[in-house]
N, C-alpha and C positions, 0 to 999 in steps of 0.2 A: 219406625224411627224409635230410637231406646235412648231413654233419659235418666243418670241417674239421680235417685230422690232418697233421701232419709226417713226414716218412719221412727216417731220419736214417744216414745212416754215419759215420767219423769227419773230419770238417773239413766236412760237407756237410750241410744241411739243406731237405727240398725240401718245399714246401707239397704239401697233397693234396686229397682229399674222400672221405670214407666216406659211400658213397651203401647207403642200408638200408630195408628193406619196413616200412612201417608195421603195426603190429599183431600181429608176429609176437615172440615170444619166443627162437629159436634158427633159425638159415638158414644153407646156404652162403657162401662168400664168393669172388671170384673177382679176383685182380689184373690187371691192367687193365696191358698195356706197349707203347709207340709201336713208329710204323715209324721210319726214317731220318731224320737232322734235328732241328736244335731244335726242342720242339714243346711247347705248352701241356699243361694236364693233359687239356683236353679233345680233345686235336690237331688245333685247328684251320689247315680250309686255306680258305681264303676264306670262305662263311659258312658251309662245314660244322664238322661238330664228331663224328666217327665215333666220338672213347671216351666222349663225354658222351652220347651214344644210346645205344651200350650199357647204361651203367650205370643209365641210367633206367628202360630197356627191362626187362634184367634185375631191376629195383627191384619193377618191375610186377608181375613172375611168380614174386616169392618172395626173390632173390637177391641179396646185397650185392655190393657192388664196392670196389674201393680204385684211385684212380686219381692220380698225381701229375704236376707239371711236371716235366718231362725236364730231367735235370743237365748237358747241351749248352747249357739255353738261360738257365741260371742259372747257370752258373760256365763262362759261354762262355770266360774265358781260359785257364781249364785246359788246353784242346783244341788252344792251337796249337803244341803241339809234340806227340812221341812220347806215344802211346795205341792203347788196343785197346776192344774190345767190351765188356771187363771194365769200365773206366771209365767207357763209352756207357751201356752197360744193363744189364751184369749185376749188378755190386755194388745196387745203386738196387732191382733187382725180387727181389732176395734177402733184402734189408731190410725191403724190404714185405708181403714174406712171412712173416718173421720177426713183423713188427705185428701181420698177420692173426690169427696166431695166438695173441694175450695180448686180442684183442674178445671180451669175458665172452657178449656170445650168439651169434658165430658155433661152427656146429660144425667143431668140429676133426678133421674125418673126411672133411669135405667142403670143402679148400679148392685151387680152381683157379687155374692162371694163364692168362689170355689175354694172347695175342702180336700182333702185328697187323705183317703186312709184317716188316719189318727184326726185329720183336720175333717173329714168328713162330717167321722161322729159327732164331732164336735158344732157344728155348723147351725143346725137349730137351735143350739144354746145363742150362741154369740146370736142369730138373726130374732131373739128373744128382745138380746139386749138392743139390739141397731136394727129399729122397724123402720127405717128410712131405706132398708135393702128392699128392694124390687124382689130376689128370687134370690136360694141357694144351691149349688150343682157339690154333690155328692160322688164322689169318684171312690170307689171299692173301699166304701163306709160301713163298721162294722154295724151292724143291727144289734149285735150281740152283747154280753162282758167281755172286758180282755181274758179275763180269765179261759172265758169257753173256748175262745181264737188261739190261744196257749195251748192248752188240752186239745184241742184241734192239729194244728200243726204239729204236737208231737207225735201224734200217732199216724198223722200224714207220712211223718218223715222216718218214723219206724218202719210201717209200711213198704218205703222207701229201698229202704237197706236189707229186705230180704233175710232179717234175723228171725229166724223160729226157733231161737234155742231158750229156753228157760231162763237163762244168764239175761239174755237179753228182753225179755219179756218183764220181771223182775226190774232190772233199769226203769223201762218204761211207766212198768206202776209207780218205783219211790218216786221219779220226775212227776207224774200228776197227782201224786201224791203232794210233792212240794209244791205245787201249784196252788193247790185247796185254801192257801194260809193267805192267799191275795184276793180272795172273797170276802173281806170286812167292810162294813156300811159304816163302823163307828167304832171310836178309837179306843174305847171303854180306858182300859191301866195302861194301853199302847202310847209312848212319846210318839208324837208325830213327827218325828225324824227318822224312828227306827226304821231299817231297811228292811225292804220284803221285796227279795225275786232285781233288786238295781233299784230297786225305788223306795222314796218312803212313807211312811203307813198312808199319812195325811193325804198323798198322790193315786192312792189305792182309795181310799172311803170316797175321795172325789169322783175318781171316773165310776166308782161301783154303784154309787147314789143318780148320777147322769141316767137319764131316761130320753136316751135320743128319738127315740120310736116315737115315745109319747110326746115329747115338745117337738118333733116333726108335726103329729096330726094337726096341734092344738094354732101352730100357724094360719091366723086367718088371712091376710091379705099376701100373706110372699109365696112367691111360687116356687117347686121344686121338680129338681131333676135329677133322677137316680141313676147313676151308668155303673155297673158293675162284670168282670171278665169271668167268662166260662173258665178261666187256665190259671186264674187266680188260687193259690194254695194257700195263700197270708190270709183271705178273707172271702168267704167260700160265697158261693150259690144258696148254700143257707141263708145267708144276710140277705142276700138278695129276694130272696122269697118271704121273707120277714116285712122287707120297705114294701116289697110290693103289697104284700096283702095288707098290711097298716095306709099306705098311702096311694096306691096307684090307682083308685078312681076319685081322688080327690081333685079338683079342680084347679087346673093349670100344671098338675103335677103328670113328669114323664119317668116312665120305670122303664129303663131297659138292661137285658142282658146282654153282653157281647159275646159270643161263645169262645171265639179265637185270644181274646187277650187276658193279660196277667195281670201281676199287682201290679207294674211296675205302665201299664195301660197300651203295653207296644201287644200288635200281633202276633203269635208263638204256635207251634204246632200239638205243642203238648204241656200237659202244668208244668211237670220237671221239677226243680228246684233253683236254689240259692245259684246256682253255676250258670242259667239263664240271664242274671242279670250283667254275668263279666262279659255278654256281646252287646255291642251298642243295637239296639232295634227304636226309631222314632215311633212316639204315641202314633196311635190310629187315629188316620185322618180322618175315618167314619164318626170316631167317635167327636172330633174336633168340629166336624162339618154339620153333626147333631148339635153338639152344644150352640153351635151360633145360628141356628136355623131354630131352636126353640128361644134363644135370648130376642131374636129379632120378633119371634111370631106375636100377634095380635093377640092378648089374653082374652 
């Protein structure tokens, strides 16, 4: 059953959906946060829609969800000047959290947040701030800087294109080359407005200062779940062997890889690229039938 709710801070108002199991009196409830980018509540990218399969999915096996539009893509004017993450995501899925927890039948012992991508990384910060989460599920979260995920992808998708000619080698250097300039911790003579790479400085020193690795470890009572795709090109197996080795014998904590999925969390036969996303493929139900088989498990 899907309800919709408001998710409110002060000057902001973002529509949502409380998607909830039929038939049940008291369930989990698990918030639902984007990756990068304006993005609907369902975050769609062409005809997918990876948080409204979740929430479904999740609906199926007992589990509520809260999921909203991103406040990039409703109060897109805010953003063209000086901001950070805080204004991106964090305020927004702290608020939501907040909500979660005044729904007369969820229980309040068991409320998660899911992150997805950019909301991944993000996810131990925010369960820093809101120790009344139960656990957080990390879905193809970088380990890493954006930056390295940048330089990454570029030469993934050089790769790609089967260019060996010097012309195009050249390209590829100046482009990580202009990458280098979005590695600042601090603003030193920089306004925190100026733009670097679509964004501005202030939005850069922020994620590049975030040490998600380390405020993952340092969670003592929330538990985590790592799920990340083999066919993932956006955010590699690298990260993935990063959470693992930082977190996967940590207690309550699950690290898996899925070898067949991408970023986008649907099953694929190959990485590919950007043109995999214009076919609709629904998230994997393995990976949907994992997450609600560890949100229910006994810690």
């Amino acid at each position: 059953k899907e309800t919709e709710i408001n998710v409110k801070t002060p000057g902001h108002t973002l529509v949502g959906m409380l998607t909830v199991p039929k038939k049940l009196s008291s369930y989990p409830v698990v918030v639902l946060v984007h990756g990068s980018g304006p993005a609907d509540m369902d975050e769609t990218v062409g005809p997918n829609k990876p948080l409204k399969d979740i929430a479904l999915g999740l609906a199926s096996k007992g589990i509520a969800s809260i999921r909203y539009v991103k406040r990039t893509m409703i109060y897109a004017g805010e953003f063209g000047k000086a901001f950070t993450v805080k204004e991106e995501v964090m305020d927004d899925a702290l608020a939501a959290i907040a909500l979660a927890k005044t729904l007369p039948a969820v229980n309040k012992k068991q409320i998660y947040l899911l992150g997805h991508s950019l909301g991944g990384m993000i996810a131990p910060r925010i369960a820093t701030l809101a120790p009344d989460l139960n656990g957080i599920i990390m879905l193809a979260a970088p380990a890493r800087k954006f930056t390295d995920l940048l330089v990454e992808q570029n030469k993934y998708m050089f790769g790609l294109s089967k260019d060996t000619s010097a012309a195009g080698k050249k390209t590829l250097d100046t482009v990580i080359k202009e990458l280098e300039v979005t590695r600042i911790t601090k603003l030193g003579t920089m306004k925190a407005d100026s733009v670097l790479l679509g964004l501005p400085a202030s939005y850069w020193v922020d994620i590049n200062v975030n040490d998600q690795v380390a405020a993952a470890k340092k969670l003592a009572k929330q538990r985590i779940f790592v799920g990340q795709g083999g066919n993932d090109f956006q955010v590699s197996t690298t990260d993935y062997n990063l959470w693992n080795t930082a977190i996967g014998k940590k207690k309550g904590a699950m690290v898996k890889l899925y070898p067949e999925l991408n970023h986008l969390l649907s099953p694929q036969t190959e990485k590919g690229s950007m043109e995999q996303y214009r076919t609709p493929v629904s998230v994997s139900d393995v990976l949907i039938t994992d997450i609600a088989t560890w949100i229910k498990a006994k810690p």
